[in-house]
DRENFI-446345 format. One record per residue (C-alpha): residue number from 1; residue in three letters; x, y, z. Coordinates in steps of 0.05 Angstrom, whole numbers. Last residue first. Example, Ala and Ser with C-alpha at 12.3 -4.5 7.8 and 13.67 -1.06 7.14 Angstrom:
REM residues 2
+-----+-----+--------+--------+--------+
|   n | res |      x |      y |      z |
+-----+-----+--------+--------+--------+
|   2 | SER |    273 |    -21 |    143 |
|   1 | ALA |    246 |    -90 |    156 |
+-----+-----+--------+--------+--------+
This chain:
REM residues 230
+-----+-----+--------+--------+--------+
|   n | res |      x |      y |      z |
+-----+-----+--------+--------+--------+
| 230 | UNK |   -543 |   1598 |   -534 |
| 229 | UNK |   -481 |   1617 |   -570 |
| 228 | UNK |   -452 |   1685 |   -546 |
| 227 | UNK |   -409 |   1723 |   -587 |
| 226 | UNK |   -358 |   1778 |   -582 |
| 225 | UNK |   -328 |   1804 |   -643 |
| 224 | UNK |   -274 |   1836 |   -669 |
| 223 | UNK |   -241 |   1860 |   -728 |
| 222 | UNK |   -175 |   1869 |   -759 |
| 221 | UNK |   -153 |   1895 |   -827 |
| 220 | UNK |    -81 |   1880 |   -856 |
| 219 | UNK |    -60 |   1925 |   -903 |
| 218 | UNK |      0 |   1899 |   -952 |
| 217 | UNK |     30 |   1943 |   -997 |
| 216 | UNK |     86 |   1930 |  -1050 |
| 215 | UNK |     34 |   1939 |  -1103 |
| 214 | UNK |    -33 |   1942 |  -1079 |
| 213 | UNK |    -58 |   1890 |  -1019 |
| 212 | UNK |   -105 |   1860 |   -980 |
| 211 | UNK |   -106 |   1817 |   -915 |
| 210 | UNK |   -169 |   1804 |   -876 |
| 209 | UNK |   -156 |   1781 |   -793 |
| 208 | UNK |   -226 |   1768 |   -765 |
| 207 | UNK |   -233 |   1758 |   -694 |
| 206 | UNK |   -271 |   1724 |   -655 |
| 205 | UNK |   -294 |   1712 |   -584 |
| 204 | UNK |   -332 |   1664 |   -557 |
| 203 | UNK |   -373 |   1656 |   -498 |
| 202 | UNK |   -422 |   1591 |   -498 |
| 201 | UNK |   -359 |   1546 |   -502 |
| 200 | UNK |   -333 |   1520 |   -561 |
| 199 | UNK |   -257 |   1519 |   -535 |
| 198 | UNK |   -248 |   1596 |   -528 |
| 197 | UNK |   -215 |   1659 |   -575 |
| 196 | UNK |   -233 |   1631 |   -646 |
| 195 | UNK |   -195 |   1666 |   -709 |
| 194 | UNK |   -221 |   1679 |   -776 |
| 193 | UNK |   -175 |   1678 |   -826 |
| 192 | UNK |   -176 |   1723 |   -889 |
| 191 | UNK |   -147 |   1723 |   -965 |
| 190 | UNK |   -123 |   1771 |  -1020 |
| 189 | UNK |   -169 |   1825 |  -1032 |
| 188 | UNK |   -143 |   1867 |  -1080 |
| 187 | UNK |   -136 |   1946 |  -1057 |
| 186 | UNK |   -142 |   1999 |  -1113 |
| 185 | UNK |   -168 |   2047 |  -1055 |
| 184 | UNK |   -241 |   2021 |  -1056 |
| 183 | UNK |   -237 |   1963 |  -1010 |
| 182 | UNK |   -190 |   2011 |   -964 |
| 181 | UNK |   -242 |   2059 |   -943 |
| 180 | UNK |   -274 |   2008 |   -903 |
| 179 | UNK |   -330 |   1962 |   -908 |
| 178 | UNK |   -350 |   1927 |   -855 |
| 177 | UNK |   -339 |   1853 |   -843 |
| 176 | UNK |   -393 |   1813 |   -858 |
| 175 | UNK |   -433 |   1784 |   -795 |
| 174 | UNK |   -424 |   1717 |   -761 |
| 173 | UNK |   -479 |   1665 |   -765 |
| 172 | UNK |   -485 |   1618 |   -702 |
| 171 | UNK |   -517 |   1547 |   -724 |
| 170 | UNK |   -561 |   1527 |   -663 |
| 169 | UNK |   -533 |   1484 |   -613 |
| 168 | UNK |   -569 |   1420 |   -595 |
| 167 | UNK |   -507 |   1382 |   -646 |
| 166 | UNK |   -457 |   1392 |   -588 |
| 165 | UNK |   -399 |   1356 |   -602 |
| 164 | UNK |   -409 |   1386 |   -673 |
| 163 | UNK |   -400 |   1453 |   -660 |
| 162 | UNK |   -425 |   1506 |   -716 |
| 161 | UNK |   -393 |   1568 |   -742 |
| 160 | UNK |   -427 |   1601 |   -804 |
| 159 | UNK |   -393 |   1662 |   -833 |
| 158 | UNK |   -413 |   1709 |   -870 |
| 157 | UNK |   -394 |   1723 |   -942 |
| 156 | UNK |   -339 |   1786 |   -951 |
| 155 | UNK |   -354 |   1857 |   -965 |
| 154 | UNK |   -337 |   1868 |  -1036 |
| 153 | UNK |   -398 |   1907 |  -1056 |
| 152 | UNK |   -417 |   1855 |  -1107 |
| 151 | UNK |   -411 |   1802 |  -1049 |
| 150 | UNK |   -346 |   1753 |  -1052 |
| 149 | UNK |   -352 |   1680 |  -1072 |
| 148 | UNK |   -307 |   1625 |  -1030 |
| 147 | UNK |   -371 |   1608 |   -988 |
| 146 | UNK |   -358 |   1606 |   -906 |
| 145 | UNK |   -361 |   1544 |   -857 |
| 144 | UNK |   -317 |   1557 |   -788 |
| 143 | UNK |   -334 |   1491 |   -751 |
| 142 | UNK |   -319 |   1489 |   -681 |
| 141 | UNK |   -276 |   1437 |   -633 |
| 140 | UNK |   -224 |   1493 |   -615 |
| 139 | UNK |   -216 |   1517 |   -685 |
| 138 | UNK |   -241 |   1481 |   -763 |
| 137 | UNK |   -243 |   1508 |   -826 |
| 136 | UNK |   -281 |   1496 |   -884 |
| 135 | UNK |   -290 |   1540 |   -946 |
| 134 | UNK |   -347 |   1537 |   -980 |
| 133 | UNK |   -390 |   1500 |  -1057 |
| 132 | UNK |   -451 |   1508 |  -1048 |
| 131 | UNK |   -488 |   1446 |  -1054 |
| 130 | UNK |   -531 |   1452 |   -998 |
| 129 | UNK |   -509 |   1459 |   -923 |
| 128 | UNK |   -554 |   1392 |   -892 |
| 127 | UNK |   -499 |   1350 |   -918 |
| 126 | UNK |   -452 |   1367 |   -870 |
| 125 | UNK |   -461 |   1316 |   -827 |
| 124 | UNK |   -406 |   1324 |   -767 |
| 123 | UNK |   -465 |   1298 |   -711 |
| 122 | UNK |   -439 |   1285 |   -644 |
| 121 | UNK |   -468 |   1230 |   -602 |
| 120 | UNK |   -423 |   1180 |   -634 |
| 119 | UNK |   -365 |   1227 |   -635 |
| 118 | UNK |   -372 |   1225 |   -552 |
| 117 | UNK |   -380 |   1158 |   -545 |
| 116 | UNK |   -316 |   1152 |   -581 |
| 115 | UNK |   -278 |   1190 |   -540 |
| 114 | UNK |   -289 |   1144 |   -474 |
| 113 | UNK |   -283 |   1078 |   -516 |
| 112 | UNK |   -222 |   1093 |   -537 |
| 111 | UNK |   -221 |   1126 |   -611 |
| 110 | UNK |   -205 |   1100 |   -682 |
| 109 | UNK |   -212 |   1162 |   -733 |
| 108 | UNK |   -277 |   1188 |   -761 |
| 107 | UNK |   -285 |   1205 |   -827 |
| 106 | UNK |   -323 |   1271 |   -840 |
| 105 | UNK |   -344 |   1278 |   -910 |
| 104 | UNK |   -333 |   1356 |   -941 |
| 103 | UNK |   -401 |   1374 |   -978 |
| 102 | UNK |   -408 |   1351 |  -1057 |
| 101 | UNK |   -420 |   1386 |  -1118 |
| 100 | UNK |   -339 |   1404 |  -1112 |
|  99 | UNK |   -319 |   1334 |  -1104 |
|  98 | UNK |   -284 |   1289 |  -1067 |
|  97 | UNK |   -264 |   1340 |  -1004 |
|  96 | UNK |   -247 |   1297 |   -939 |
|  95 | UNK |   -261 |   1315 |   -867 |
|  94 | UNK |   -215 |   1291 |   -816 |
|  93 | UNK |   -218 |   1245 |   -752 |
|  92 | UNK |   -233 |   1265 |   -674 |
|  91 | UNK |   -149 |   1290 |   -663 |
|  90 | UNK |   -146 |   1294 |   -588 |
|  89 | UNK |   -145 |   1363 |   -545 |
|  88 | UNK |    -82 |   1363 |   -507 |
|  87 | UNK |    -91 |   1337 |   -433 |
|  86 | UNK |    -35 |   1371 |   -397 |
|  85 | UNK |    -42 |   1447 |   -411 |
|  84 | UNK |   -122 |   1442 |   -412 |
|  83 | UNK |   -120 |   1399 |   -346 |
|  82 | UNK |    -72 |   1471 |   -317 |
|  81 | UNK |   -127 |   1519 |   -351 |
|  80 | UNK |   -181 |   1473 |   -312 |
|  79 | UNK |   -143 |   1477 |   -250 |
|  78 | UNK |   -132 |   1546 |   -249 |
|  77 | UNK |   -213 |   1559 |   -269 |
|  76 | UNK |   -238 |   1519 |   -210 |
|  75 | UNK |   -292 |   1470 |   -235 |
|  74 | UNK |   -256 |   1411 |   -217 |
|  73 | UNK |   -235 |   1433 |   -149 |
|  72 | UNK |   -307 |   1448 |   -128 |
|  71 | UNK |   -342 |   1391 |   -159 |
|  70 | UNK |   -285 |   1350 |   -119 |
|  69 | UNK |   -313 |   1386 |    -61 |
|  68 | UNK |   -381 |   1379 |    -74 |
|  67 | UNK |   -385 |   1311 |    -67 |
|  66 | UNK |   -362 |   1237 |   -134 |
|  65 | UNK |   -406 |   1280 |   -189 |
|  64 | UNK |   -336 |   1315 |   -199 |
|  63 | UNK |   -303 |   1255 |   -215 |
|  62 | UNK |   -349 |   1239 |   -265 |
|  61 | UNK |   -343 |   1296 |   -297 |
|  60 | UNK |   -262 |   1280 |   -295 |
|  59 | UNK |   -267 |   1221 |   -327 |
|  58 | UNK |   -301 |   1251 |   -390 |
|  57 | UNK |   -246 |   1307 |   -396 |
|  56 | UNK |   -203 |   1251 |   -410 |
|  55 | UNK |   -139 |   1217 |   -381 |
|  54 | UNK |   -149 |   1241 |   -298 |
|  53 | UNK |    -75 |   1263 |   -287 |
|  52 | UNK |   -104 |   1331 |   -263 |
|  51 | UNK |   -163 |   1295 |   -217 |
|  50 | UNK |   -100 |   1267 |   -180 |
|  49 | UNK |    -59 |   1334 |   -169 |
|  48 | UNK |   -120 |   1373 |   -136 |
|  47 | UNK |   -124 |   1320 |    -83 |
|  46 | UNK |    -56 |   1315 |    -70 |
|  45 | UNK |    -67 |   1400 |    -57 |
|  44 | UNK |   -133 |   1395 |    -23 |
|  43 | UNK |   -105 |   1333 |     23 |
|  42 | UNK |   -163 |   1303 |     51 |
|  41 | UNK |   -156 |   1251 |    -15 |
|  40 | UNK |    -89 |   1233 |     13 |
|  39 | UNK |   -111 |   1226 |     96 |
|  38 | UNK |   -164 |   1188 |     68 |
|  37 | UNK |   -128 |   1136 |     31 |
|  36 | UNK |    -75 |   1136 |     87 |
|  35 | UNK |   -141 |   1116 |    147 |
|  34 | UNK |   -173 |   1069 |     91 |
|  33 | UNK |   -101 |   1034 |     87 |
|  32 | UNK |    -98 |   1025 |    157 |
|  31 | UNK |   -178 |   1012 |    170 |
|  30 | UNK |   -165 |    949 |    118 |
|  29 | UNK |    -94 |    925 |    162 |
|  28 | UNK |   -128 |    932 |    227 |
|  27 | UNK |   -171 |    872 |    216 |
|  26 | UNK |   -123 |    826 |    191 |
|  25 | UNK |    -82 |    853 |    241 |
|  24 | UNK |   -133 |    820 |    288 |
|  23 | UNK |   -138 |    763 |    253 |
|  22 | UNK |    -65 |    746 |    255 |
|  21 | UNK |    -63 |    768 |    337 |
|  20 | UNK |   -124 |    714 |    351 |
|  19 | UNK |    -90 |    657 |    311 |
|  18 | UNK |    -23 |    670 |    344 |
|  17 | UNK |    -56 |    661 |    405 |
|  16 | UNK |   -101 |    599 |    387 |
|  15 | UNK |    -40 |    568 |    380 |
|  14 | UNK |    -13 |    562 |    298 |
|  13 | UNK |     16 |    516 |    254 |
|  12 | UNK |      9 |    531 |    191 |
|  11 | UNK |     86 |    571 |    190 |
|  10 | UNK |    113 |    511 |    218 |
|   9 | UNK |    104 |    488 |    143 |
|   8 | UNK |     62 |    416 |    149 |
|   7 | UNK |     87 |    362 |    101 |
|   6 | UNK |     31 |    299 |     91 |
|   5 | UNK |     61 |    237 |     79 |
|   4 | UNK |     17 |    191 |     38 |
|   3 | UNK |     37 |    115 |     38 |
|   2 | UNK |     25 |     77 |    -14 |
|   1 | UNK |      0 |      0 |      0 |
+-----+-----+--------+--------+--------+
């Protein structure tokens, strides 16, 4: 017949003492670590430091639904200019001209899963714009959408500015840019660019940089505007 030998460690046997002492730092060792957690998250600055390494914007709503306090330090203005700084905004996809008949097609690029719940909800169609055929640009998560044609007066097209992460928000149409003295001084308009001041918030401003020139001049008009998008 086999025989079975069975090895005990001294380390599994234990008196009822040592049994007793185990379970009781077995008991101290989960209000340790709940006692250094809290004494970190306590800690305004530690605190502050941890929401700022948060990966997307998405994480750190969440984090702010967690008590006020995190709402607090979430919301502050420093800290959101500092997540700003460190979390660079990520590249959604492109939009691709086939034809001139045709609107711009956005393709979306591969996303994690917490981007790409947001594209999903977004709406980049462009379809809805007509045929005509525009220029497309695209600042701080906004849509800059203006026609390539001039206006018989020479003031320039308006502009239509849209934000696709929030499809709720109605189209905002910027005004032409005045007419100066300069449009009918021999001056050929030569090109603009329309620059965003905010990260599709609800108060923008922009300003419009047009270039023209004559000979070996070159005028550069600037004009601004505040906006609000409701």
């Amino acid at each position: 017949a086999r025989k079975h030998t069975l090895k005990l460690c001294s380390s599994q046997i234990l008196n009822p003492q040592t049994r007793s002492r185990t379970e009781m730092e077995g008991k101290r060792a989960p209000a340790a670590a709940a006692a250094a957690i809290s004494a970190v998250l306590d800690d305004d600055d530690l605190l502050g430091e941890i929401l700022l390494r948060l990966a997307f914007p998405t994480s750190l709503v969440r984090a702010a639904l967690v008590c006020k306090r995190w709402l607090l330090h979430a919301a502050a203005p420093a800290f959101l200019r500092r997540f700003r700084g460190l979390h660079q905004p990520s590249l959604l996809g492109f939009y691709v001209v086939s034809t001139a008949i045709h609107p711009p097609r956005f393709v979306a690029l591969p996303q994690p899963p917490e981007l790409a719940d947001v594209v999903r909800r977004g709406s980049f169609d462009l379809d809805s714009l007509g045929p005509d055929r525009f220029d497309l640009d695209c600042w701080n998560g906004l849509l800059l959408l203006s026609t390539f044609e001039m206006y018989p007066d020479r003031t320039m097209n308006p502009t239509r500015v849209r934000c696709p992460l929030y499809p709720a928000r109605d189209t905002a149409i910027l005004p032409t840019v005045p007419i100066t003295s300069i449009h009918h001084d021999g001056f050929t308009y030569h090109d603009r660019e329309i620059l965003v001041s905010g990260s599709g918030g609800q108060c923008l401003s922009y300003f419009c940089l047009a270039i023209m020139d004559k000979e070996q001049q070159t005028v550069v008009d600037v004009y601004a505007l505040q906006q609000v998008i409701s």
